[in-house]
One Martini backbone bead per residue (centre of mass of N, CA, C, O) as a GRO file, in nm:
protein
  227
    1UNK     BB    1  -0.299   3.035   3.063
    2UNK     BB    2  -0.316   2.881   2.772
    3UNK     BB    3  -0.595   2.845   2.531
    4UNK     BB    4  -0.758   2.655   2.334
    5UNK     BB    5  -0.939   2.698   2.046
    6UNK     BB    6  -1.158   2.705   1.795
    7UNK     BB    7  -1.334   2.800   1.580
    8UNK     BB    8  -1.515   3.105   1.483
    9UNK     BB    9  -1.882   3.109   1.346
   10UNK     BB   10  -1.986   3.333   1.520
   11UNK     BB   11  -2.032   3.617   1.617
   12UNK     BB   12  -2.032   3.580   1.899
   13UNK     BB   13  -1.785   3.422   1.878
   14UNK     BB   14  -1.600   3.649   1.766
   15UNK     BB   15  -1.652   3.805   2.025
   16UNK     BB   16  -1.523   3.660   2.252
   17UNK     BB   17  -1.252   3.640   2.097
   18UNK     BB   18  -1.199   3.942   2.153
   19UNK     BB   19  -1.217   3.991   2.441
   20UNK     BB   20  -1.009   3.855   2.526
   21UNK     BB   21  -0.798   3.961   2.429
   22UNK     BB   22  -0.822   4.176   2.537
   23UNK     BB   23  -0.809   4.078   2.840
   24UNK     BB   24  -0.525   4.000   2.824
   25UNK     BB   25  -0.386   4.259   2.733
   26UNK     BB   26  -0.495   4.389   3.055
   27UNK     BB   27  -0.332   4.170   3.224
   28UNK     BB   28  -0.056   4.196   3.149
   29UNK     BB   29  -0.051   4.532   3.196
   30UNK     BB   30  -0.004   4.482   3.491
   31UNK     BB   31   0.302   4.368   3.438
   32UNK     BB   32   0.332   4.557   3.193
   33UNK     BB   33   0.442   4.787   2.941
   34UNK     BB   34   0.347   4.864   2.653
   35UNK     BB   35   0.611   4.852   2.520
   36UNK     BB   36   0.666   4.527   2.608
   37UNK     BB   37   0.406   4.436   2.442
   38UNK     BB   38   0.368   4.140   2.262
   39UNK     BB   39   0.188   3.939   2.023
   40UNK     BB   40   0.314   3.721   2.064
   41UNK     BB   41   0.225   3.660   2.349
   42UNK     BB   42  -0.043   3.716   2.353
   43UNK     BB   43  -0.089   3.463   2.189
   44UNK     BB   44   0.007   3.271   2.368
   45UNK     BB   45  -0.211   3.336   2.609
   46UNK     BB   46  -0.466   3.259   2.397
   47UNK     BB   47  -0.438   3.022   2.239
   48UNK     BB   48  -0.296   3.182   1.918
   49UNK     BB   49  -0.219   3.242   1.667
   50UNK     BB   50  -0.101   3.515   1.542
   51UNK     BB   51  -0.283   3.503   1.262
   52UNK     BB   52  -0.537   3.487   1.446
   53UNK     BB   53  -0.531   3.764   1.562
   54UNK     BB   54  -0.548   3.917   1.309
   55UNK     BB   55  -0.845   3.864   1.238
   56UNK     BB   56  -0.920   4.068   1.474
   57UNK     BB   57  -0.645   4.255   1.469
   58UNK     BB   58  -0.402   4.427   1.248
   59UNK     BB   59  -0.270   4.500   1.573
   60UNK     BB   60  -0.139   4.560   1.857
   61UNK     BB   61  -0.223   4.864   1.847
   62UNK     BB   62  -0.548   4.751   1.788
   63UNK     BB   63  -0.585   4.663   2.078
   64UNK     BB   64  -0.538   4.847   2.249
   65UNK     BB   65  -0.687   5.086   2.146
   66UNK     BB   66  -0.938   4.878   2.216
   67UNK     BB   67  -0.906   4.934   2.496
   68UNK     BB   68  -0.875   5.222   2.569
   69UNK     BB   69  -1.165   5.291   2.476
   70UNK     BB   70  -1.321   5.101   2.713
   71UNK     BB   71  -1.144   5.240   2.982
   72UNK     BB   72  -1.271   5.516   2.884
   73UNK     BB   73  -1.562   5.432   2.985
   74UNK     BB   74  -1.487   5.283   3.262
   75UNK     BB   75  -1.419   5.565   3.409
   76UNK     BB   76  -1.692   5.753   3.288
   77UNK     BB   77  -1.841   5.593   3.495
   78UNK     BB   78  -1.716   5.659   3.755
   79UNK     BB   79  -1.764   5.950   3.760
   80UNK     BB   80  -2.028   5.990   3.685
   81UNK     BB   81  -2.086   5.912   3.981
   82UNK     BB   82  -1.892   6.017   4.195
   83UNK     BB   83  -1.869   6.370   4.136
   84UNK     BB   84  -2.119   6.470   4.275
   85UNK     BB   85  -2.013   6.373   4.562
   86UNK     BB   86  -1.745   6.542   4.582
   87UNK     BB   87  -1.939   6.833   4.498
   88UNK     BB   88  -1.969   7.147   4.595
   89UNK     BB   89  -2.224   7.358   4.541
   90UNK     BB   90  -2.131   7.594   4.775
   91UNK     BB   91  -1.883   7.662   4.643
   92UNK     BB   92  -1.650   7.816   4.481
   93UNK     BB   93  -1.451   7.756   4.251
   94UNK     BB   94  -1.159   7.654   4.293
   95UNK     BB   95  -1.270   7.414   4.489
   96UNK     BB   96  -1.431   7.282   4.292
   97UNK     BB   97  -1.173   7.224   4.107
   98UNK     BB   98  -1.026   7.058   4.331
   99UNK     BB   99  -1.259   6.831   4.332
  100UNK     BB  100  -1.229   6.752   4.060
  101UNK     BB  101  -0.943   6.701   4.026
  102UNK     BB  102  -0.916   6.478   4.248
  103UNK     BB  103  -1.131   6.292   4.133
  104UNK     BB  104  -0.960   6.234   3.866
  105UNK     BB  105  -0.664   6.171   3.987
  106UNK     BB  106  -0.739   5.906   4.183
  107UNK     BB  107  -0.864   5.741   3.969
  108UNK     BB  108  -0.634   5.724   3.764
  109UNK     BB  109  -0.437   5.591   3.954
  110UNK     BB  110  -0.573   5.326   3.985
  111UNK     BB  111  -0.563   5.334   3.649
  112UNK     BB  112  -0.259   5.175   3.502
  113UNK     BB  113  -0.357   5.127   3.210
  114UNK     BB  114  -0.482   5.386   3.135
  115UNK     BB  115  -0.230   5.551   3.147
  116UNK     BB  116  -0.063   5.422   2.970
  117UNK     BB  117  -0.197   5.471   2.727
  118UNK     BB  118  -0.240   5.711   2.688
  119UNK     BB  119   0.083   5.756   2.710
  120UNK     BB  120   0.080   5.639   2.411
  121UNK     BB  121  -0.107   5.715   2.172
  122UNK     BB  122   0.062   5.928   1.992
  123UNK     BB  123   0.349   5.784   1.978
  124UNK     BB  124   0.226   5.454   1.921
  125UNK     BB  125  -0.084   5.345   1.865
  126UNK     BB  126  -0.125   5.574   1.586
  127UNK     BB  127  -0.013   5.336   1.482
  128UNK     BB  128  -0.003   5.113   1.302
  129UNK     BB  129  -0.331   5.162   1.184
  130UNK     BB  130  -0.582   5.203   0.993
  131UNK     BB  131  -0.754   5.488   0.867
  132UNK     BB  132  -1.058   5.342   0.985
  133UNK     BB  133  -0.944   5.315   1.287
  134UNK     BB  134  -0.889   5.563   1.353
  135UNK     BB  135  -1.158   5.709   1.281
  136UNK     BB  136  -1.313   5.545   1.498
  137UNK     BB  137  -1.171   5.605   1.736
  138UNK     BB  138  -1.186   5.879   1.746
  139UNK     BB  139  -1.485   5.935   1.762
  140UNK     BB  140  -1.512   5.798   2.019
  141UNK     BB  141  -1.303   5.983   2.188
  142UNK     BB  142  -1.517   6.250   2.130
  143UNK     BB  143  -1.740   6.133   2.297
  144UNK     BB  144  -1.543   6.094   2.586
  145UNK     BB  145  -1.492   6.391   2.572
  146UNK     BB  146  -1.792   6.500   2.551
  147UNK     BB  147  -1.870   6.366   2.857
  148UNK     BB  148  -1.650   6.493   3.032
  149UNK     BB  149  -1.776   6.800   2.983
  150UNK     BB  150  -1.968   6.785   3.094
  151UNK     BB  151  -1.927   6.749   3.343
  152UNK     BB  152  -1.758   6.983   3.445
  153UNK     BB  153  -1.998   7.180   3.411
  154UNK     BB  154  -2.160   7.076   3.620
  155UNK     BB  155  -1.944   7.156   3.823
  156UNK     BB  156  -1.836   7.414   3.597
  157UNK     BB  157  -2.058   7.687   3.494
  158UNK     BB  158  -1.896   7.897   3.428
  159UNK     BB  159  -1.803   7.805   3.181
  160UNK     BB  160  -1.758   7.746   2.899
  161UNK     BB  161  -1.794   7.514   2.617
  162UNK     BB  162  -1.494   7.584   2.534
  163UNK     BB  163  -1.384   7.564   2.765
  164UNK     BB  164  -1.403   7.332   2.871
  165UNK     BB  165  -1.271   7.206   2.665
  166UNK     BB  166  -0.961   7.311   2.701
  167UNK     BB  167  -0.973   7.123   2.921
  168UNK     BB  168  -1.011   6.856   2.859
  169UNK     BB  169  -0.790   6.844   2.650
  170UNK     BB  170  -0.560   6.914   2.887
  171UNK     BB  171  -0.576   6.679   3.034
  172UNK     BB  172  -0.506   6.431   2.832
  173UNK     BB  173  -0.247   6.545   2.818
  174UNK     BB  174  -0.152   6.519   3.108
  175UNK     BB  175  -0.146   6.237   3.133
  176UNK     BB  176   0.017   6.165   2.926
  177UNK     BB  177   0.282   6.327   3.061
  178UNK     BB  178   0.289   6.244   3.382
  179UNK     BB  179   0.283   5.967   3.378
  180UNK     BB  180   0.533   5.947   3.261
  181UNK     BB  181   0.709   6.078   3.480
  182UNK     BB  182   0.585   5.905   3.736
  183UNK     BB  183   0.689   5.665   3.575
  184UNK     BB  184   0.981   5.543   3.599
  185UNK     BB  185   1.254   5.393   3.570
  186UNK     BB  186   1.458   5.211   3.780
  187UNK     BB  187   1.707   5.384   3.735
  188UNK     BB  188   1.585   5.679   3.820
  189UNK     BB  189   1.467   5.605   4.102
  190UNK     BB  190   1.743   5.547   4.220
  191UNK     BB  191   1.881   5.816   4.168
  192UNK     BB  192   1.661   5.974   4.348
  193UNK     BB  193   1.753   5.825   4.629
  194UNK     BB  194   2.080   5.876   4.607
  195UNK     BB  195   2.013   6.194   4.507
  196UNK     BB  196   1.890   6.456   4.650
  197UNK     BB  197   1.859   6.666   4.438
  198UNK     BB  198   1.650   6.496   4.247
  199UNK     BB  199   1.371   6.444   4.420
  200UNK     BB  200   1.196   6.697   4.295
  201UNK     BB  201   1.140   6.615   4.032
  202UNK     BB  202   0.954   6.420   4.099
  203UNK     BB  203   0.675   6.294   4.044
  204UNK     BB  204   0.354   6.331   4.122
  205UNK     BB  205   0.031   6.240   3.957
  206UNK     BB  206  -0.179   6.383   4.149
  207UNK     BB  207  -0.076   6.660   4.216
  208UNK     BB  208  -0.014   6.748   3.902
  209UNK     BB  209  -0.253   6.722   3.837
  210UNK     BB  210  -0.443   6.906   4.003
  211UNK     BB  211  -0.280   7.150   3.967
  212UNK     BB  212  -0.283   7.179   3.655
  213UNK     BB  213  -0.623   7.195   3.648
  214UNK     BB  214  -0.700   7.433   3.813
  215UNK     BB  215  -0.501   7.646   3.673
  216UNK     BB  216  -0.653   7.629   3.433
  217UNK     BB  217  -0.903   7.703   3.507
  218UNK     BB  218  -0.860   7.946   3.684
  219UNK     BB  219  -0.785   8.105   3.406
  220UNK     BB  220  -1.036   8.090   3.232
  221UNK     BB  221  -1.199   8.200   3.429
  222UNK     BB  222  -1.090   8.475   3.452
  223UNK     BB  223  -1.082   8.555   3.142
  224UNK     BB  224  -1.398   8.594   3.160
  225UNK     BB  225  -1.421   8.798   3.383
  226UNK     BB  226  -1.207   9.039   3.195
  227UNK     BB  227  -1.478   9.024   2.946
   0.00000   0.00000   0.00000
């Protein structure tokens, strides 16, 4: 339900009309996917015209792009509670990675709308969006990049600190990648379901990204111990 605001005058007051908005905009998303969602929409649901949402983000993008922002901030604190007690200390590298990989794909499937979001962000967040709004979105990024690059150190410290970031990387990549792909739209679902041939294509996202996430540690790994 759209609610009716006042002019917000005082700082307070525009931190909380931001938020709102935000939490809007992450609620829709449980219901629609990011190509989906229109700025119109968005504002009938806060409660404000359309010009009056722009005071406060410059577009559709700068809403998400500031929403993916706060999603990769708390998945990086449940990461970070959860994963130590996931990892076997006593474990071989490759189990380790194995540990690595599922608690991070596991916490991820359960937060589809920040998998939406990353699968969105090169394609189309990191447009329509002022090169200012852009450079610190980045910095911020790269704070949750190397965030994440410790934990994984710690818990497979056999990595250098290049290799670690190269996972880390990859990581994102995945995400962004697997997720379209695990995500189809229903008329390919149908297909899926339909036509047995085509059945192996469908990915599940837990599995590729576990897969893949492994695949590329224990690669890094052995490059390591054969130089």
């Amino acid at each position: 339900m759209a609610t009716t605001f006042q002019r917000a005058r005082s700082d307070e007051q525009r931190a909380i009309r931001r938020q709102t908005i935000l939490d809007t905009a992450a609620a829709m998303l449980e219901e629609t996917p990011v190509s989906e969602l229109s700025l119109n929409e968005l504002s009938r649901r806060v409660g404000l015209a359309k010009s009056n949402v722009l005071r406060y983000f410059d577009s559709r993008e700068a809403v998400l792009l500031e929403l993916l922002d706060a999603l990769t901030g708390d998945w990086l604190d449940h990461v970070a509670s959860e994963l130590p007690a996931a990892v076997s200390t006593r474990a071989g590298f490759e189990r380790r990675a194995e540990q690595v990989a599922g608690a991070l794909a596991r916490s991820l499937a359960e937060r589809p709308v920040l998998c939406d979001l990353v699968s969105a962000q090169a394609g189309v967040l990191e447009h329509n969006v002022p090169a200012d709004a852009i450079v610190s979105f980045k910095r911020r990024g790269f704070v949750h990049a190397s965030r994440l690059l410790e934990l994984v150190r710690r818990a497979l410290p056999e990595l250098s600190q290049d290799q670690a970031w190269r996972l880390v990387v990859a990581t994102f990549l995945l995400i962004s990648s697997l997720w379209a792909h695990a995500t189809p739209p229903p008329a390919l679902v149908d297909a899926y379901e339909q036509i047995p041939e085509l059945r192996s294509m469908r990915l599940d996202f837990v599995d590729a990204l576990e897969d893949s996430f492994v695949t590329i540690a224990v690669g890094l790994h052995a490059r390591s111990r054969r130089r």
